[in-house]
ChimeraX commands (.cxc) that place a marker at each C-alpha (Angstrom):
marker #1 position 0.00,0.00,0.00 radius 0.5
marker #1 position 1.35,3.04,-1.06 radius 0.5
marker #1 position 1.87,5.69,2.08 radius 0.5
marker #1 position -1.03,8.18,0.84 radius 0.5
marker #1 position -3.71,5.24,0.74 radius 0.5
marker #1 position -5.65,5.39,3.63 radius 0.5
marker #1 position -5.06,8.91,4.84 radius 0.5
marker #1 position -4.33,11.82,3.11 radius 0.5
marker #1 position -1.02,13.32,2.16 radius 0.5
marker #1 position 0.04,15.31,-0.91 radius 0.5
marker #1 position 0.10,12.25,-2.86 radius 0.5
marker #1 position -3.66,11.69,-2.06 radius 0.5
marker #1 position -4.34,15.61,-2.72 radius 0.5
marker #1 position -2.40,16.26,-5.98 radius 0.5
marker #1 position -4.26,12.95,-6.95 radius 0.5
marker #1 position -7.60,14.56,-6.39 radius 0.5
marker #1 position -6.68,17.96,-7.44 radius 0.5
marker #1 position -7.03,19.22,-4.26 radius 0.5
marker #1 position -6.31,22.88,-2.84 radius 0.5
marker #1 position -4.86,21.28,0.63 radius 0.5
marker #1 position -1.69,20.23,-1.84 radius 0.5
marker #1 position -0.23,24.21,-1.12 radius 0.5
marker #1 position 0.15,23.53,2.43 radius 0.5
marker #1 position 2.95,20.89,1.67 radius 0.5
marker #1 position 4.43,23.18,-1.52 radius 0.5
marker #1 position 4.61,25.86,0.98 radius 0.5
marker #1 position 6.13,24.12,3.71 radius 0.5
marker #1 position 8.77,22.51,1.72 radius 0.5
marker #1 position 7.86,19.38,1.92 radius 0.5
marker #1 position 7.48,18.59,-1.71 radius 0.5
marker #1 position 8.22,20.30,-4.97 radius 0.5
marker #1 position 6.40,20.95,-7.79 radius 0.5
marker #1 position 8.49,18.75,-9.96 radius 0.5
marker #1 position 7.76,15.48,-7.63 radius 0.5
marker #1 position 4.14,16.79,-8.41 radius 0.5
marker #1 position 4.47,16.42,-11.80 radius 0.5
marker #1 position 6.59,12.87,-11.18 radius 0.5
marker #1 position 3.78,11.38,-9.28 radius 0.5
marker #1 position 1.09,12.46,-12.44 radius 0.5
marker #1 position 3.62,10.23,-14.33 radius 0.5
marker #1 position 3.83,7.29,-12.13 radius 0.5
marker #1 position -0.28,7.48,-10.93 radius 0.5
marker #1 position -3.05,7.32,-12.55 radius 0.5
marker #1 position -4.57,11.07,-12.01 radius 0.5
marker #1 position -8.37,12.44,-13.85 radius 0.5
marker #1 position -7.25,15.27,-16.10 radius 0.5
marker #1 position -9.58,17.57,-14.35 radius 0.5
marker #1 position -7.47,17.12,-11.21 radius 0.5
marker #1 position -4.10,17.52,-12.95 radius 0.5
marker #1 position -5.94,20.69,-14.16 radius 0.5
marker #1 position -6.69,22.01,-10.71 radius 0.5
marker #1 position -3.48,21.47,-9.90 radius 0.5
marker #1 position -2.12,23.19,-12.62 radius 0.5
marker #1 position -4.16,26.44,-11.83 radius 0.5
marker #1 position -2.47,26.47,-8.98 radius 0.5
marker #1 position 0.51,26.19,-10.02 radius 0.5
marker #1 position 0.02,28.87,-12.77 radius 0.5
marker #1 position -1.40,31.09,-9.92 radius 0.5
marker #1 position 1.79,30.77,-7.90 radius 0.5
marker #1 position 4.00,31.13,-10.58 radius 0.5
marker #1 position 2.58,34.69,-11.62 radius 0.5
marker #1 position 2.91,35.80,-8.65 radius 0.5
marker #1 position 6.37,35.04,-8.35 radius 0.5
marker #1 position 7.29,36.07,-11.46 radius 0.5
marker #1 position 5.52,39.44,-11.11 radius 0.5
marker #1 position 7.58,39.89,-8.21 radius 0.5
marker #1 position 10.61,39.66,-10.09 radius 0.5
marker #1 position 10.02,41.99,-12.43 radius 0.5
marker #1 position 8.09,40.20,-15.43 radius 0.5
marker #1 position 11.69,38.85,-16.14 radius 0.5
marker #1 position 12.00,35.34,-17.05 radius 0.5
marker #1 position 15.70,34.79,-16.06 radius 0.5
marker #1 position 16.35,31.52,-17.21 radius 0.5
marker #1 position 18.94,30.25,-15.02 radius 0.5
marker #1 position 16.32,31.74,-12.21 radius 0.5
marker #1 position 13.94,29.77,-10.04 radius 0.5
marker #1 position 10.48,30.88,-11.86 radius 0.5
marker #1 position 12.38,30.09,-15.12 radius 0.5
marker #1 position 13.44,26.45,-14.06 radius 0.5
marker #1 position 9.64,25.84,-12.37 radius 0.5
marker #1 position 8.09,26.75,-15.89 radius 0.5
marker #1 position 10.24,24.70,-17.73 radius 0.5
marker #1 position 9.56,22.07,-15.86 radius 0.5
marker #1 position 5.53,21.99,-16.36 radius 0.5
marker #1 position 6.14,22.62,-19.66 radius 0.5
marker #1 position 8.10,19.85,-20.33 radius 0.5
marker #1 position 5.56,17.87,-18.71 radius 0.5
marker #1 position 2.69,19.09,-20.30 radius 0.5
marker #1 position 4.91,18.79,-23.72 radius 0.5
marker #1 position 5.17,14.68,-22.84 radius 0.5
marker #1 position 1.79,13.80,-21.38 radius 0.5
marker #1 position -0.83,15.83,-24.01 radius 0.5
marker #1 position -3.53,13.55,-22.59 radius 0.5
marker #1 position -3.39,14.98,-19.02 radius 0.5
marker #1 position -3.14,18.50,-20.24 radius 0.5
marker #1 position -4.30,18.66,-23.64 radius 0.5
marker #1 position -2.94,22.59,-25.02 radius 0.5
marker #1 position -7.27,23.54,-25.20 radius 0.5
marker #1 position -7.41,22.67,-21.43 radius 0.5
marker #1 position -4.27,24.81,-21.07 radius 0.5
marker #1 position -5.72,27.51,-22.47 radius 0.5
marker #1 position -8.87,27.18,-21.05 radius 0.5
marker #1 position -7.35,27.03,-17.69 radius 0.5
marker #1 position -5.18,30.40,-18.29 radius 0.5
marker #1 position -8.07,31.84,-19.88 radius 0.5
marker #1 position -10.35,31.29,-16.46 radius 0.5
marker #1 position -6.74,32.45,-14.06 radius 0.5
marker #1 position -6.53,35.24,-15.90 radius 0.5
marker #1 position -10.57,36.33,-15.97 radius 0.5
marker #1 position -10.20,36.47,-12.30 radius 0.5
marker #1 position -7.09,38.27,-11.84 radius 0.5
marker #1 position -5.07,35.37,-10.44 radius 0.5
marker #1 position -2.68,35.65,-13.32 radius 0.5
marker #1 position -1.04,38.87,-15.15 radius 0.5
marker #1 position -0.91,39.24,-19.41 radius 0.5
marker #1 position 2.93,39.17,-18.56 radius 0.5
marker #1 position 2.88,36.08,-16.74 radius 0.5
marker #1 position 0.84,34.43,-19.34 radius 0.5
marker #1 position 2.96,35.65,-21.91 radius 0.5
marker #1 position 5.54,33.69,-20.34 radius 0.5
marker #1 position 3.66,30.63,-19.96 radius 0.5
marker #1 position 3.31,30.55,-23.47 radius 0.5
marker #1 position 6.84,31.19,-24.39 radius 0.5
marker #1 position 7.93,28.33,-22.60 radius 0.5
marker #1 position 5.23,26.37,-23.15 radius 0.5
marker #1 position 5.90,26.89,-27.21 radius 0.5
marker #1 position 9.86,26.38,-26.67 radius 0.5
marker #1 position 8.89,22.63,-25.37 radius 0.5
marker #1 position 6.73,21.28,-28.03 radius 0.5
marker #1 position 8.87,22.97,-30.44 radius 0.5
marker #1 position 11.46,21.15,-28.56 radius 0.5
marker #1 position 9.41,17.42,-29.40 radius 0.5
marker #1 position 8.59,18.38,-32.75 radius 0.5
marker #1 position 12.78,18.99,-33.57 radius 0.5
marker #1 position 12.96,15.25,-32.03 radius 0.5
marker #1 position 10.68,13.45,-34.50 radius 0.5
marker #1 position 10.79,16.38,-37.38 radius 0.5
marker #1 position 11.54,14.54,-41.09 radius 0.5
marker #1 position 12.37,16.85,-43.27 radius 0.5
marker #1 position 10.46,14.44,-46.38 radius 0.5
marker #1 position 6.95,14.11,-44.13 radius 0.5
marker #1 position 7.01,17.85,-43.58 radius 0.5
marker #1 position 6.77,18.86,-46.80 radius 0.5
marker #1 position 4.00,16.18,-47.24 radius 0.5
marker #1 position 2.33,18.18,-44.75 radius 0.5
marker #1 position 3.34,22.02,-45.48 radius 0.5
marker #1 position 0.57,22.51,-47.45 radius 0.5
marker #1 position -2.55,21.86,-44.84 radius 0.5
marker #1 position -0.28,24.05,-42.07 radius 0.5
marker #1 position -1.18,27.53,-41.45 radius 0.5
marker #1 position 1.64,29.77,-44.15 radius 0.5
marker #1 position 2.50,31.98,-40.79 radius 0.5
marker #1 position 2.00,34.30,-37.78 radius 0.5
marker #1 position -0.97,36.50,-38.09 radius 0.5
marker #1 position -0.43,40.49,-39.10 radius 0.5
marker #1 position -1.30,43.94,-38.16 radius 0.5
marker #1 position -3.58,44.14,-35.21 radius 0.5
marker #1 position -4.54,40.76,-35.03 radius 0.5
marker #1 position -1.23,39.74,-33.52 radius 0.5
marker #1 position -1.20,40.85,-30.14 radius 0.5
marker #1 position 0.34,38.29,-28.20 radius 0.5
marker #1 position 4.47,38.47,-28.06 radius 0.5
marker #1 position 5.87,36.23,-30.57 radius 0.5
marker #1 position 8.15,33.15,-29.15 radius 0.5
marker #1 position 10.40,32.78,-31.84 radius 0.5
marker #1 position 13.96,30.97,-31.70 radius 0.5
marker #1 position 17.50,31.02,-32.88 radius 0.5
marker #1 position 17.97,28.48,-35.40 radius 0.5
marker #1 position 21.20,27.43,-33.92 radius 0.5
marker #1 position 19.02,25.67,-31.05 radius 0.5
marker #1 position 18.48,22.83,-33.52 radius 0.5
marker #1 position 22.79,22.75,-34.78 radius 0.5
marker #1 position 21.70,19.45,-36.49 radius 0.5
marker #1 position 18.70,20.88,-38.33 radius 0.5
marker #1 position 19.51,24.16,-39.27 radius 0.5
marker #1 position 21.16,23.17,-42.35 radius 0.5
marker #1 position 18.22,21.86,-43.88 radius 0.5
marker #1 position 16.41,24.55,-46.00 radius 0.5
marker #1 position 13.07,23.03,-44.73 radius 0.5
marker #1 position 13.52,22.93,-41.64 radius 0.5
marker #1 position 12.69,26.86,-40.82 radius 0.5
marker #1 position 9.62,26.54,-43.00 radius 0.5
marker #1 position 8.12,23.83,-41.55 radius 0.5
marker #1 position 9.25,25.44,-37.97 radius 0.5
marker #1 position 6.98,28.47,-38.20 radius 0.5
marker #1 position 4.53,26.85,-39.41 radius 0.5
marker #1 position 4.35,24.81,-36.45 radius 0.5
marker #1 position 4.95,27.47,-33.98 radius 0.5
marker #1 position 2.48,29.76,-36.18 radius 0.5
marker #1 position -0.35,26.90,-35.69 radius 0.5
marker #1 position 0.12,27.31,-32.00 radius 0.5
marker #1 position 0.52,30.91,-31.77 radius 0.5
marker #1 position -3.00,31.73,-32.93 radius 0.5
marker #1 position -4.90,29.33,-30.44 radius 0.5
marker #1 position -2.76,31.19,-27.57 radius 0.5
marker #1 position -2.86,34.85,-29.38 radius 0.5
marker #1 position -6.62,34.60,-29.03 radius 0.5
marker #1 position -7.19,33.95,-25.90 radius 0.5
marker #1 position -4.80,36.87,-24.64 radius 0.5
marker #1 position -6.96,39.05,-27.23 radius 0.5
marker #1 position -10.34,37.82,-25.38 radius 0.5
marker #1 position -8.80,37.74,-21.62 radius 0.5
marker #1 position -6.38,41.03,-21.78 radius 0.5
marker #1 position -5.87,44.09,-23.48 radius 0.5
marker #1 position -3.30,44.58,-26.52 radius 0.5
marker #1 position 0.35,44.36,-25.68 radius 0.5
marker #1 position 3.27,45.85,-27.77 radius 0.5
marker #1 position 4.14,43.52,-30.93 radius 0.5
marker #1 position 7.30,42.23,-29.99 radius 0.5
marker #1 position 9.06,38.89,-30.32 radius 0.5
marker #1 position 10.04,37.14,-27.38 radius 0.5
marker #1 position 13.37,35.89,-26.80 radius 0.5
marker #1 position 14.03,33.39,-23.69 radius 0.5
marker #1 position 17.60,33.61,-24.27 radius 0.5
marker #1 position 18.31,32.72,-28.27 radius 0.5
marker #1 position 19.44,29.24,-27.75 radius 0.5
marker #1 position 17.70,28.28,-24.91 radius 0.5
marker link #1:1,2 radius 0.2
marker link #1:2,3 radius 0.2
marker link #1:3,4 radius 0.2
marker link #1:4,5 radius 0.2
marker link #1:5,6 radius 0.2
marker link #1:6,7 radius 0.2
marker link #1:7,8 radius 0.2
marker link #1:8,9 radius 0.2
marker link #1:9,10 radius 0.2
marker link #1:10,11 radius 0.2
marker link #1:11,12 radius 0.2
marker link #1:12,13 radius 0.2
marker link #1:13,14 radius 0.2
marker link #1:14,15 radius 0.2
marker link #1:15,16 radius 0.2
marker link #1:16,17 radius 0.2
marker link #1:17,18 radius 0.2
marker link #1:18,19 radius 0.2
marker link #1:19,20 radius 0.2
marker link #1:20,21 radius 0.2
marker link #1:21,22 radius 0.2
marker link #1:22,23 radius 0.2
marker link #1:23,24 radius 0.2
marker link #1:24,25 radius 0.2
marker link #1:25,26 radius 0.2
marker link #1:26,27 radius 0.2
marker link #1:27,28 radius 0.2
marker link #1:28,29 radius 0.2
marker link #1:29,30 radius 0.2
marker link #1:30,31 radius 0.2
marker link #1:31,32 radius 0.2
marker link #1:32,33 radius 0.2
marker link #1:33,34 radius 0.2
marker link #1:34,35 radius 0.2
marker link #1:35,36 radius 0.2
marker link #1:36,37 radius 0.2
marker link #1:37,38 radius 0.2
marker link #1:38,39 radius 0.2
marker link #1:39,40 radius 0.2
marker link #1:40,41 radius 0.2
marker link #1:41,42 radius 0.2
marker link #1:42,43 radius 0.2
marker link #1:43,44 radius 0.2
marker link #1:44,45 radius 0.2
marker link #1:45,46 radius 0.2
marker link #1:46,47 radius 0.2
marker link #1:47,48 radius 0.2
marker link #1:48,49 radius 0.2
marker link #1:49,50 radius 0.2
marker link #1:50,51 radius 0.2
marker link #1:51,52 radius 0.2
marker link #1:52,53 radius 0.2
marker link #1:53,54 radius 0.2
marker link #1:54,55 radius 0.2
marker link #1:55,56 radius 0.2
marker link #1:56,57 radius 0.2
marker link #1:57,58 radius 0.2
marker link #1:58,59 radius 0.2
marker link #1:59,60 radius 0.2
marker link #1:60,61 radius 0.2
marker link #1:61,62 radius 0.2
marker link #1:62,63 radius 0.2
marker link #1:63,64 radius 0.2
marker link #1:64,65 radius 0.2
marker link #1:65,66 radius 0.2
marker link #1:66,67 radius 0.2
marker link #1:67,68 radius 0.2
marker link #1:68,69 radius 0.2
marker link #1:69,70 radius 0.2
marker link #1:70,71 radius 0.2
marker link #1:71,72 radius 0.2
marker link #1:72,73 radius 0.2
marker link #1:73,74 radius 0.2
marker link #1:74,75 radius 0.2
marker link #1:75,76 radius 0.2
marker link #1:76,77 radius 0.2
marker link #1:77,78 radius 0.2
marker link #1:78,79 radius 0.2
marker link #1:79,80 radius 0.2
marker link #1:80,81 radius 0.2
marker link #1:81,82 radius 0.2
marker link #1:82,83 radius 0.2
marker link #1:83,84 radius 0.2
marker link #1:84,85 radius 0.2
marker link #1:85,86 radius 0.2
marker link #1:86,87 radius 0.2
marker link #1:87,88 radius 0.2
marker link #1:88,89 radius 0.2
marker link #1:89,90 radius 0.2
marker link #1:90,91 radius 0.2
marker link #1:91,92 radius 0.2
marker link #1:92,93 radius 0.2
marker link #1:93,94 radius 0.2
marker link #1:94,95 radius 0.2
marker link #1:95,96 radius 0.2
marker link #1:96,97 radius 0.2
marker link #1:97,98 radius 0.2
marker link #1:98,99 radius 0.2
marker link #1:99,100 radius 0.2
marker link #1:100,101 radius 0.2
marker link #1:101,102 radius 0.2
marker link #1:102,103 radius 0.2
marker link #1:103,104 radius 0.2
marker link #1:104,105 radius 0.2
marker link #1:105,106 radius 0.2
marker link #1:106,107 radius 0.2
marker link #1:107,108 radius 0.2
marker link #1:108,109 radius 0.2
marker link #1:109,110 radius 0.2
marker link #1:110,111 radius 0.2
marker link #1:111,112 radius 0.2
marker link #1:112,113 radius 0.2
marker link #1:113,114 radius 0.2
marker link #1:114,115 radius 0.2
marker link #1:115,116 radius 0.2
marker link #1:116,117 radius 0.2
marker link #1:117,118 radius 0.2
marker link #1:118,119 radius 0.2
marker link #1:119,120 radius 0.2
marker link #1:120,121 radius 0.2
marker link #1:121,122 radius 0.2
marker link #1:122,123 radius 0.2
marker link #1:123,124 radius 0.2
marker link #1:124,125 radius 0.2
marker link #1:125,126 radius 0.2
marker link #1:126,127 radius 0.2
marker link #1:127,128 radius 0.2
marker link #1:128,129 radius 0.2
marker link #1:129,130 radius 0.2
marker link #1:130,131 radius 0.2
marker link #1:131,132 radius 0.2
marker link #1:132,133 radius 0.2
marker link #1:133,134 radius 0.2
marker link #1:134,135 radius 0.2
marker link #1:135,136 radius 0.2
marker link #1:136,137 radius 0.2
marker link #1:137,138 radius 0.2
marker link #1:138,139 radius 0.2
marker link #1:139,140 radius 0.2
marker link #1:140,141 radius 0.2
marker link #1:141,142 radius 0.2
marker link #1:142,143 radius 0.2
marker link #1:143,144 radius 0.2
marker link #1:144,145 radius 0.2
marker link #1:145,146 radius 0.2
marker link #1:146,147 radius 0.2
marker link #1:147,148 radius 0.2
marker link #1:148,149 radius 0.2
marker link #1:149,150 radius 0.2
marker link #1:150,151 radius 0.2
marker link #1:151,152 radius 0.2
marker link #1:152,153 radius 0.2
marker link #1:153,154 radius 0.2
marker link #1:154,155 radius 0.2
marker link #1:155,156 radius 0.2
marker link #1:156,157 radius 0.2
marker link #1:157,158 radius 0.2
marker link #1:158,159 radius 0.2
marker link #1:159,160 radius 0.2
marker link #1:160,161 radius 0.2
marker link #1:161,162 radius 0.2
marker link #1:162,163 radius 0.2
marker link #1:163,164 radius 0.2
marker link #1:164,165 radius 0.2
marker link #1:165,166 radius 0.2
marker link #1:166,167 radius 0.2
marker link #1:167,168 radius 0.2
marker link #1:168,169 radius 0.2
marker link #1:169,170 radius 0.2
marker link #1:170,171 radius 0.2
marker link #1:171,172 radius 0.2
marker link #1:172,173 radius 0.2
marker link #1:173,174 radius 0.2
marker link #1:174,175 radius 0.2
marker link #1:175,176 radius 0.2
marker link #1:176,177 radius 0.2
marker link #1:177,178 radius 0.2
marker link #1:178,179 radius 0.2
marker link #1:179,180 radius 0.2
marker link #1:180,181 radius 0.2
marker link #1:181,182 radius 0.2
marker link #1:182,183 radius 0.2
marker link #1:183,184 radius 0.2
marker link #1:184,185 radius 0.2
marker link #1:185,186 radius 0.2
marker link #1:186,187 radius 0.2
marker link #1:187,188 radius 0.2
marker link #1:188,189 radius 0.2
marker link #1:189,190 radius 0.2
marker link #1:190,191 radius 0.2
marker link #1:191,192 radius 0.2
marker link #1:192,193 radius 0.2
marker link #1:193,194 radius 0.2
marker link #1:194,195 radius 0.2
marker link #1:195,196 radius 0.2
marker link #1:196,197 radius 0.2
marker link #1:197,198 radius 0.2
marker link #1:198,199 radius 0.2
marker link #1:199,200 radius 0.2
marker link #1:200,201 radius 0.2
marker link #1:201,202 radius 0.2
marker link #1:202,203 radius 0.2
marker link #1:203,204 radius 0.2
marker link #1:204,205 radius 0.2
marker link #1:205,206 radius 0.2
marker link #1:206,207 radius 0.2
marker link #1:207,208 radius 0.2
marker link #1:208,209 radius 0.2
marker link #1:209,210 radius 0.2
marker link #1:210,211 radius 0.2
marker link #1:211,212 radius 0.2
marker link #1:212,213 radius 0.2
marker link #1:213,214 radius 0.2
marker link #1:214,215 radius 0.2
marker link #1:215,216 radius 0.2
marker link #1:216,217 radius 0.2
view
């Protein structure tokens, strides 16, 4: 029997998605990372590993507000983000990117999370499934598939959500490859517009800048 059987512990309450799971966070006696281990080793409903999230999300902001709205990436927020994005990259069935949104979309509609922090979120969150999609990318089945992908990143005042947009030399095997780019924006442009309208619906219009998070990483 597995320690949080029986009586609750944060095992039992990340499992159910519950609020009591910040007591432990807060007292240091787990992480969020060991969160995100146990939703890999346990079977856990999406909806819960949703709750969780919003917490987490809520958290994060508030941190990262506090810093500044800068996303240092050898800093603490930085390495936290990273993290649930790279688990939210590998497990699409737990967090599907509409539930994501949805999610944000409901933080951010009651204040719990700023259009900076969300930014952010989506930065990182586009950096690791960019990140998967370099790992199985063929440069033949992409252009088998060019054609049905949106051509790029919407224009003018439509595009109000900062850009996440890499250095090529964070793929040094692929950036050789003339369709590799192409088939790059694409992808990120695909994602961008799901994320650039809920920021339209939830916040106000931001500056149209890209967003760096450091070139190569």
């Amino acid at each position: 029997m597995d320690a949080w059987e029986g009586s609750f512990s944060w095992q039992g309450y990340a499992l159910e998605g519950r609020p009591d799971l910040l007591n432990y966070l807060y007292r240091g006696d787990v992480t969020w990372e060991q969160v995100w281990d146990l939703y890999q080793q346990r079977a856990a409903r999406p909806e819960a590993v949703l709750r969780v999230t919003g917490l987490f999300h809520a958290a994060m902001s508030s941190c990262y507000d506090a810093e500044g709205c800068h996303l240092d990436a050898e800093g603490e927020t930085g390495r936290q983000l990273r993290a649930w994005a790279a688990f939210a990259a590998d497990h699409p069935g737990l967090l599907t990117e509409e539930r994501i949104l949805d999610g944000l979309s409901g933080l951010g509609d009651r204040g719990l999370i700023t259009d900076h922090y969300y930014t952010a979120a989506h930065a990182v969150y586009a950096e690791a499934i960019l990140d998967r999609f370099a790992e199985s990318w063929d440069s033949k089945e992409s252009n088998g598939r060019a054609a049905g992908e949106p051509a790029d990143f919407p224009a003018g005042e439509e595009r109000q959500l900062a850009i996440y947009y890499p250095s090529l030399a964070r793929y040094p095997a692929l950036q050789e490859d003339p369709a590799w780019e192409p088939s790059m924006r694409a992808f990120l442009a695909g994602h961008y517009r799901s994320w650039n309208r809920v920021y339209a619906a939830t916040y106000s219009g931001s500056d149209d800048v890209e967003l760096d998070l450091g070139g190569e990483g």
